[in-house]
N, C-alpha and C positions, 0 to 999 in steps of 0.2 A: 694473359700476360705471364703462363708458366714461365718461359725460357726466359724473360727479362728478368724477373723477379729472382731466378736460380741462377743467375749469370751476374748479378750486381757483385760489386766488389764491396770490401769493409768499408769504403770512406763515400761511396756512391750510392748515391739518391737521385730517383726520381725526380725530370722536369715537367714533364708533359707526354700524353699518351696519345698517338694518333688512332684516330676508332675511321673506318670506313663509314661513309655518307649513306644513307640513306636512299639514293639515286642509284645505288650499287645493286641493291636488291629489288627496286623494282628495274633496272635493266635485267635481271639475271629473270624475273618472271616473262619479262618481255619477249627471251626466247623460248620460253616453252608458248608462250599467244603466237609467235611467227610463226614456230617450228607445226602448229594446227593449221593455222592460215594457212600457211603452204603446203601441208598435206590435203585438204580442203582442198584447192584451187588445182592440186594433181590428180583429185577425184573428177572436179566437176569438168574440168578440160576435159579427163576420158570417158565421160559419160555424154559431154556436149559431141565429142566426134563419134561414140561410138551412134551415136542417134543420128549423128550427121549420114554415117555410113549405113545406116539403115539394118543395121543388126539387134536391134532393140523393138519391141512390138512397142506400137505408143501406147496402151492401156498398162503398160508393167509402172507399180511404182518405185519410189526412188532406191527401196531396199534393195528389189530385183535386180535391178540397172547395177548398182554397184555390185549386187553377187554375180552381174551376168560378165562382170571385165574381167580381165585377162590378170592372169594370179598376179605377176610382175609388175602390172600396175599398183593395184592394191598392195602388193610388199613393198614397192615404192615410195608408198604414201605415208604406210608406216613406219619406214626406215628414217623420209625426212622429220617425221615427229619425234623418230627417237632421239635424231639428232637434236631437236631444241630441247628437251627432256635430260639427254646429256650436258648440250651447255650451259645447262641452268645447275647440273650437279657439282660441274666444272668451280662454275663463278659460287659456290656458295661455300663449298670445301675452301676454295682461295681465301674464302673471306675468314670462313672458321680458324683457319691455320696461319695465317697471318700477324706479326706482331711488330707494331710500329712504336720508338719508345727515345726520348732523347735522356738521355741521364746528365749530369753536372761533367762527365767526361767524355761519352761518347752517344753516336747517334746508333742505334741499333733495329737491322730492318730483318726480318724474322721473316723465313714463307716454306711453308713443303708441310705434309704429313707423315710420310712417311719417310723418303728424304728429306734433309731438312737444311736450308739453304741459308744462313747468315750472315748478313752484311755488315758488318760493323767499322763506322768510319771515329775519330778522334775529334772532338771537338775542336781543338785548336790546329785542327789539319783542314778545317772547312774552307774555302775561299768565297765562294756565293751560293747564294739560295736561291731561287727561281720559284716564284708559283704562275703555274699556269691552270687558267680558268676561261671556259667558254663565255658566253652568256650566259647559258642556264644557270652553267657554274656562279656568276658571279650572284644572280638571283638567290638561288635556294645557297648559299655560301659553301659549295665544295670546291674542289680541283685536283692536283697535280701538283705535287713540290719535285724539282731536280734541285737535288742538292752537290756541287763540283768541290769537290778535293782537291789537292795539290798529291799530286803523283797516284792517285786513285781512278779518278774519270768523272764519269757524272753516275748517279743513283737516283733514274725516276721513281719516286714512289708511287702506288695507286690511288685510285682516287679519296681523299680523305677530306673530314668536315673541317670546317676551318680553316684550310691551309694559310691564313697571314696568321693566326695563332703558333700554328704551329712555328712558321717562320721565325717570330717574335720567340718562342720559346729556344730554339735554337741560340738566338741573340740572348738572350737571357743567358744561356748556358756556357757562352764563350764570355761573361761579363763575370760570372764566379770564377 
């Protein structure tokens, strides 16, 4: 919470802190399990044809087989891994650098590292709050807040814990 904290003004305080759910991080693991899975499944497809095509002795084992394919496949394989590798670096820097924060004046939404991206709407410029939650969401209690402005637009947040908290926090902040 550097930038909320360094950005308060003299008469502003803190209402509520939005933190990212828990389901955020293990989607972000989830892509480095896919990002295997499916390098996995580009190995064993090219090993199931190259056997098909009969370019494999059947006594070699599985190590063979995979040194015996074609470079392109196997950089392939580990290209698609890199990619779940990366979007798992993707989704956890998001999350690092992120800073969700409603103050007694304004709703403040914080994102970048190195660019750095600040949203900052008025409390009393809010018109409605929107949380949106799947099922799962509603179970383990995260979701989606869109919050619409009057001459702003709408601001989806990510996914964050409590989001009728946070709601309620909002309403809280437009009652001081």
């Amino acid at each position: 919470m550097l930038y909320v904290q360094q950005s308060l003004g003299p008469n502003e305080e803190l209402v509520h802190i939005g933190k990212f759910h828990w389901m955020y991080t293990v989607q972000a693991f989830m892509s480095i399990f896919w990002g295997l899975v499916l390098s996995i499944i580009v190995l064993a497809g090219s090993v199931f044809m190259y056997i098909q095509m009969g370019k494999v002795p059947i006594d070699a084992t599985t190590i063979e087989i995979v040194r015996s394919l074609h470079p392109g496949l196997r950089a392939f394989s580990f290209i698609v891994f890199i990619f779940g590798l990366l979007s798992f670096a993707q989704m956890m820097v998001t999350k690092a650098t992120t800073e969700i924060a409603i103050t007694n004046t304004r709703l403040v939404y914080k994102r970048g590292l190195v660019a750095r991206h600040v949203g900052e709407m008025s409390i009393d410029r809010i018109e409605g709050v929107n949380v949106l939650q799947s099922i799962l969401g509603r179970i383990l209690n995260y979701g989606r807040v869109m919050v619409r402005g009057m001459g702003i637009g709408e601001v989806v947040l990510p996914p964050i814990e409590d989001p009728i908290a946070f709601r309620k926090a909002i309403e809280k902040a437009k009652s001081i």
